[in-house]
Each structure stands twice: as C-alpha cells, then as structure tokens.
MARKOLTI-597544 format. One line per 5 residues: for each residue x, y, z of C-alpha. Coordinates in nm, 4 decimals, padded with zeros to 6 digits. Layout:
X/Y/Z  ...
This chain:
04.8261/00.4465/01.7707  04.9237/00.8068/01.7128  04.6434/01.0571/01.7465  04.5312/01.2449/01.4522  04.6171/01.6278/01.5383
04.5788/01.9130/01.3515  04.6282/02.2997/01.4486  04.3997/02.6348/01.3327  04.5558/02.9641/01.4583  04.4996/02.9387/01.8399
04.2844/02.5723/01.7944  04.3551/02.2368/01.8162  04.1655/01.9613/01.6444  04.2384/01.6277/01.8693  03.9424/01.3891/01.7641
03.9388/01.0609/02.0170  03.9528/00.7046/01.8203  03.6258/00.6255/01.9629  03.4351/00.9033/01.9281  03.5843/00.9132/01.5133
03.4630/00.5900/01.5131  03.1009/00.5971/01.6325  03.0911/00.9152/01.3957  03.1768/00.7490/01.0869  02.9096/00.4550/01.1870
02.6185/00.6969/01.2820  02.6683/00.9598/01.0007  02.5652/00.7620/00.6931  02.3244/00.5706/00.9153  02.1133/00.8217/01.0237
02.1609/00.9627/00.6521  02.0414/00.6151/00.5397  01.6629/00.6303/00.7201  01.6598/00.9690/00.5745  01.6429/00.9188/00.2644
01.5082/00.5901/00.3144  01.1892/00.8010/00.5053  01.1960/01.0446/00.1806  01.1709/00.8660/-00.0774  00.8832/00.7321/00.0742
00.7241/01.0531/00.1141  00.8491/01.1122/-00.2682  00.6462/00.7578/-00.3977  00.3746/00.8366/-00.1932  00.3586/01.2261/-00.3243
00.3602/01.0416/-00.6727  00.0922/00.8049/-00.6093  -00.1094/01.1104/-00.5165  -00.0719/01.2949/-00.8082  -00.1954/00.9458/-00.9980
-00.5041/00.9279/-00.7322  -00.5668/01.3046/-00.8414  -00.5275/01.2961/-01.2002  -00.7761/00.9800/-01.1762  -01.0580/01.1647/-01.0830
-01.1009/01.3799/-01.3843  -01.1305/01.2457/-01.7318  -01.3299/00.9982/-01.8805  -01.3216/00.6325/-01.7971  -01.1078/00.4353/-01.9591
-01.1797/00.0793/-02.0846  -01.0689/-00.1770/-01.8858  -00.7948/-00.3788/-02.0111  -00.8881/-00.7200/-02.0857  -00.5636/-01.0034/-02.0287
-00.7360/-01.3374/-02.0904  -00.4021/-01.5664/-02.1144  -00.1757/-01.4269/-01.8510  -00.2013/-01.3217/-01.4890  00.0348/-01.0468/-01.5415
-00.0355/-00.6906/-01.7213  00.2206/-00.5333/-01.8912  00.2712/-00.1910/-01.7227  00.0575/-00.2619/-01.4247  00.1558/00.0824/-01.2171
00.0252/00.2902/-01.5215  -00.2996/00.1156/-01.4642  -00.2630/00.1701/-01.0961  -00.5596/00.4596/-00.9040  -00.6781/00.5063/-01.3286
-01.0593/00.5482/-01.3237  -01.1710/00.2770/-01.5761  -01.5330/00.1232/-01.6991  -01.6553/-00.2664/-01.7189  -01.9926/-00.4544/-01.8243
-02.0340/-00.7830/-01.6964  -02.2441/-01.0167/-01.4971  -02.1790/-01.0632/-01.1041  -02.0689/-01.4570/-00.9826  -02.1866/-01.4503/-00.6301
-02.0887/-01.8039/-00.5553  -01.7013/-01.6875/-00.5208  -01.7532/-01.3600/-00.3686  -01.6362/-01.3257/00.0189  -01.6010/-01.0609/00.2253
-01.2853/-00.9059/00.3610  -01.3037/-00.8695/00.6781  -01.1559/-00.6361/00.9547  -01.2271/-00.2997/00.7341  -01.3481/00.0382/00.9590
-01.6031/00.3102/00.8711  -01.5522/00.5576/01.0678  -01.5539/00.3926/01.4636  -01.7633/00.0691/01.3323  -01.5985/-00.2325/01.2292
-01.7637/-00.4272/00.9165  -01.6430/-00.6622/00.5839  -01.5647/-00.5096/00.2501  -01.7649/-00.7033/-00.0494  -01.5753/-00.8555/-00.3107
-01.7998/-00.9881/-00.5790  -01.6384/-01.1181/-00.9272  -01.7839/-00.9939/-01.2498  -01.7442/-01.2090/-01.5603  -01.6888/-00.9281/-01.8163
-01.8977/-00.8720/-02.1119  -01.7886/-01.0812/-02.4354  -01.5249/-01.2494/-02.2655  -01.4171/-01.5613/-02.0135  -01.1898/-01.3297/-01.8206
-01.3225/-01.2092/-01.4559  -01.2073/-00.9039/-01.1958  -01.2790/-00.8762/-00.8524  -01.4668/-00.5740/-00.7619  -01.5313/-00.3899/-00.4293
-01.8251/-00.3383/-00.4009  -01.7890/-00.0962/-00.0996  -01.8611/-00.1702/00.3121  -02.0731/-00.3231/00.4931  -02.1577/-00.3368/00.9141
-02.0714/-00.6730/01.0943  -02.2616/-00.8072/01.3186  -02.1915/-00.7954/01.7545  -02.1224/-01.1524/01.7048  -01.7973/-01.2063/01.4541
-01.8926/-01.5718/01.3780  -02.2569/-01.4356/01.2230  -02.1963/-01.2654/00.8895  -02.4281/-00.9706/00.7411  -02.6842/-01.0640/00.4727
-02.6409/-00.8376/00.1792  -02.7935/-00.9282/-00.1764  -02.6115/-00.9075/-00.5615  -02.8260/-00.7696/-00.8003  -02.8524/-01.0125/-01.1193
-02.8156/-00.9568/-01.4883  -02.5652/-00.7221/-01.6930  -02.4123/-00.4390/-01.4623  -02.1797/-00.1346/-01.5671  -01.9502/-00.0502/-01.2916
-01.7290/00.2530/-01.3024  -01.4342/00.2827/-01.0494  -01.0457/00.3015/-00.9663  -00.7947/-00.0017/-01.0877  -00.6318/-00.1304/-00.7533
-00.3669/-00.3518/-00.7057  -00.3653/-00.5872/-00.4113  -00.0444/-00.5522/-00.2550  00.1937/-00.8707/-00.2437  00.3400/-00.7963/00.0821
00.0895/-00.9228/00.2944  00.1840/-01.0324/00.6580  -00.0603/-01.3076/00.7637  -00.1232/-01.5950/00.9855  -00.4082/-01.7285/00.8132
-00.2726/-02.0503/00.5773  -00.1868/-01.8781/00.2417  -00.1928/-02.1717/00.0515  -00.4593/-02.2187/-00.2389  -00.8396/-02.3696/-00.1393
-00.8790/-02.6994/-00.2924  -01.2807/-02.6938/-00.3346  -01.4859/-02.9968/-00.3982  -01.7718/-03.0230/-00.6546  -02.0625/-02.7605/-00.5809
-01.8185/-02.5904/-00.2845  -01.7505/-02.2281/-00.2341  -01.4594/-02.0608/-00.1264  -01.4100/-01.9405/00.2314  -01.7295/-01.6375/00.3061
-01.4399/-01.4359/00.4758  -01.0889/-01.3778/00.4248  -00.8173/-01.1882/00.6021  -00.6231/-01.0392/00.2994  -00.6513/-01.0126/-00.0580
-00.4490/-01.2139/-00.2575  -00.5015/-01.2750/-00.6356  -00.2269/-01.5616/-00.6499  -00.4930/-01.7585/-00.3675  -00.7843/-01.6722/-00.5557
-00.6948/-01.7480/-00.8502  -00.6162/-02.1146/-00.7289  -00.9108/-02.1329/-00.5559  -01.1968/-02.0982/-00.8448  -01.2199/-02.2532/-01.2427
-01.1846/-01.9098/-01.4490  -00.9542/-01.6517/-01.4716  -00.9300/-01.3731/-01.3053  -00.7428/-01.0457/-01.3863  -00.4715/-00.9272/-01.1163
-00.6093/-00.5714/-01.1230  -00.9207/-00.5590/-00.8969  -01.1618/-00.2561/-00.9038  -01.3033/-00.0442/-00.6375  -01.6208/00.0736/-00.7387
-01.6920/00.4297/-00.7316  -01.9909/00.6504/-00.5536  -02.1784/00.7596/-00.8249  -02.2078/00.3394/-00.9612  -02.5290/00.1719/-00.8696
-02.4603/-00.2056/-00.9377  -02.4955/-00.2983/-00.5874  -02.3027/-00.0873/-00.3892  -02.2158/-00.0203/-00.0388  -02.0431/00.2248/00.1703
-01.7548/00.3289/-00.0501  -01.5804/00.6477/00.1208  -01.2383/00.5243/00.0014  -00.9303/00.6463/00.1571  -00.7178/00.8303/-00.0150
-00.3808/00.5630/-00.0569  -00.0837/00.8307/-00.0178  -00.1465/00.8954/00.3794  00.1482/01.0320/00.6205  00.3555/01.1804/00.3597
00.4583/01.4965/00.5755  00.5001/01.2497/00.8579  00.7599/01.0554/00.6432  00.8945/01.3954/00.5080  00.9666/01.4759/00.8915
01.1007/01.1629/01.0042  01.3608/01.2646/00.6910  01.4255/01.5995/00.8102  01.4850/01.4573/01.1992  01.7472/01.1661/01.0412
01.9542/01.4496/00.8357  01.8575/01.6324/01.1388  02.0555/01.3733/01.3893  02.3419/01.3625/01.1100  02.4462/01.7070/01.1143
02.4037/01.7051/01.5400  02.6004/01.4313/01.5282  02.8898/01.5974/01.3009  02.8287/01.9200/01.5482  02.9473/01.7735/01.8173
03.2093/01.5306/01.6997  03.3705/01.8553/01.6366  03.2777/02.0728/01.9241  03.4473/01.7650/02.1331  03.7629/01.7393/01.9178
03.8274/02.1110/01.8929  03.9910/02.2561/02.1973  04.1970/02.6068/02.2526  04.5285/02.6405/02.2640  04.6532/02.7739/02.5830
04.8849/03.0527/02.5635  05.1942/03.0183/02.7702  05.2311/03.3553/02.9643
C-alpha cells in the first residue's frame, strides 16, 4: 500500500496506516461521550430551571385522568407545584425502602389519596421516616383520617428501574394488602396490584403541608451537572490530544542535503 505523503516547505507529512487508523476510530469516539456527557448536563440544567420555576407561583390544580394511565404532556407536569383534596387509603400504602437522611437509613411513605369528587387516586410521599436496627421490623407511623389538602411537586417515577425484586403485578386475595415494603416505585405494578385507578403522576408533598407528613428535605433532581459538563470537556479534551499527536507523529523535517 503506498503511503500517503505530503510536503510543507521544509516538512513532511508521512502519517503510518495504523496510527491513521486508530485516529479515525478514537476521534468521533471520544467526541461521541462528549456530547453524550453534555447533553446530559444540558437536560439536567433544564430540569433545574423547571425545579426552580416550581417553587414560585401558585399551585396549580392537579390534573385529574380518570380513563387512561397516560397524561398527555406528562414532562410539562413534571417538578410543577400543584394542589389535591382527598381522603388517605392506608390499606395500599407501603413504604419504600432504602431512602437516606442525612447518615441514617429509613423508608419513604407512600400513602394513596382518593381525590375529592372523583374515583381516580395518586400516590403521595408523604416524606421519611427512621428504620428500625432490625430491617425485618418496620416503623409504626399513623395516617391521619378524613379530607386532607396536600400541596407539593408532580413526580414521575422513572421507568428505568434496575431491580431484582420480581416485577411482576401482586395478585391479592380478598381482604389482602399489598407488600408493606417495596424496592422501587413502579406505577405499571401498582396499578395491577389494587381495584382503583391510580394516576401515573405521584406527588411529593411539600414542607409547609400538614396532612401527615414526615421528613421531606427533598433533593434537588438535577445533581452533577458540572461533573457531566467536565466529563464533556475531558472527551473533546482527549479528541483534540488525540488529533495533536497524530500529527506531531506524522510530521517530520526535511533534512537538508549539505
């Protein structure tokens, strides 16, 4: 194979087959994971300025969807700060377990509420709670009774779970709860596993609502995003190093013959 050669005043530009080779793989894959890490950084920048723009304003209704378990624009709804009446079901609530406060390990609460003048329900976190030394013995907690008005932030339960636990719907018997503790939320399961329906949006209460909170110092969901901008930076980074000295190794000087 004849070697690509091509001559600059007193330089020579002799690029090796391998080393052409290994730069045309490594270029556009080190470009790839950067943009890959920044648009990351660029959803998650987004999904903060929803999370922001969420905490001032009113509260909005929230949007009742009695027939479907789908909601037309769903990521508008995402992180808004909305408002429900309803009565708590504590027979299906469970908690959700492996959550940290600070350095202590507890259980989330997730209670449904049947909502006000209507057969439709929504799962609401209700905040954190301690566990106990001993993981088989749950913490008591109580669910206050009656109508409740709960303010809070939509959240969607993320479909992308990676689990071990059997994902497959609960088949209860008469008078039979579902499981006290689960390892994920998922609104497909749940939804199998009770008789109503139940609205794939799930709220997390907010501070300032007394229906029978807990601890509810919520993270805030866009985390890392100058990590992922700088894993960008160090891929584009690695690109143009790697174009660097492709050249610096094909470029040589032209001896001058005395």
């Amino acid at each position: 194979m004849k070697q690509i050669e091509f001559r600059i005043l007193r330089y020579v530009f002799r690029p090796s087959f391998i080393g052409t080779i290994l730069t045309l793989i490594c270029i556009p894959l080190f470009i790839k994971f950067g943009l890959w890490q920044y648009n990351k950084a660029q959803q998650k920048i987004a999904i903060q300025a929803a999370y922001n723009q969420s905490m001032v304003g009113d509260s909005l209704k929230f949007p009742l969807n009695i027939h479907t378990l789908t909601v037309p624009n769903a990521d508008y709804w995402n992180y808004k700060k909305v408002i429900v009446t309803g009565v708590y079901e504590p027979k299906y609530q469970f908690l959700l377990d492996n959550q940290v406060e600070g350095d202590r390990v507890g259980y989330h609460v997730i209670t449904p509420l049947k909502i006000e003048h209507s057969s439709q329900y929504v799962l609401i976190n209700r905040g954190w709670i301690l566990g106990k030394d001993t993981h088989t013995d749950l913490p008591t907690f109580t669910t206050p009774s009656g109508l409740q008005t709960i303010t809070g932030q939509i959240w969607l339960p993320s479909k992308k779970i990676f689990t071990l636990e059997d994902s497959s719907a609960v088949t209860l018997k008469a008078g039979q709860s579902i499981p006290a503790v689960w390892q994920n939320i998922s609104i497909d399961k749940y939804q199998h596993s009770v008789p109503f329906t139940v609205s794939p949006m799930a709220i997390k209460m907010d501070q300032a609502s007394m229906a029978g909170g807990f601890v509810r110092n919520w993270q805030v969901p866009a985390e890392r995003i100058a990590t992922n901008l700088g894993y960008a930076y160090q891929w584009f980074g690695f690109a143009i190093a790697t174009l660097l000295i492709y050249i610096y190794m094909s470029v040589a000087k032209i001896k001058l013959e005395p």
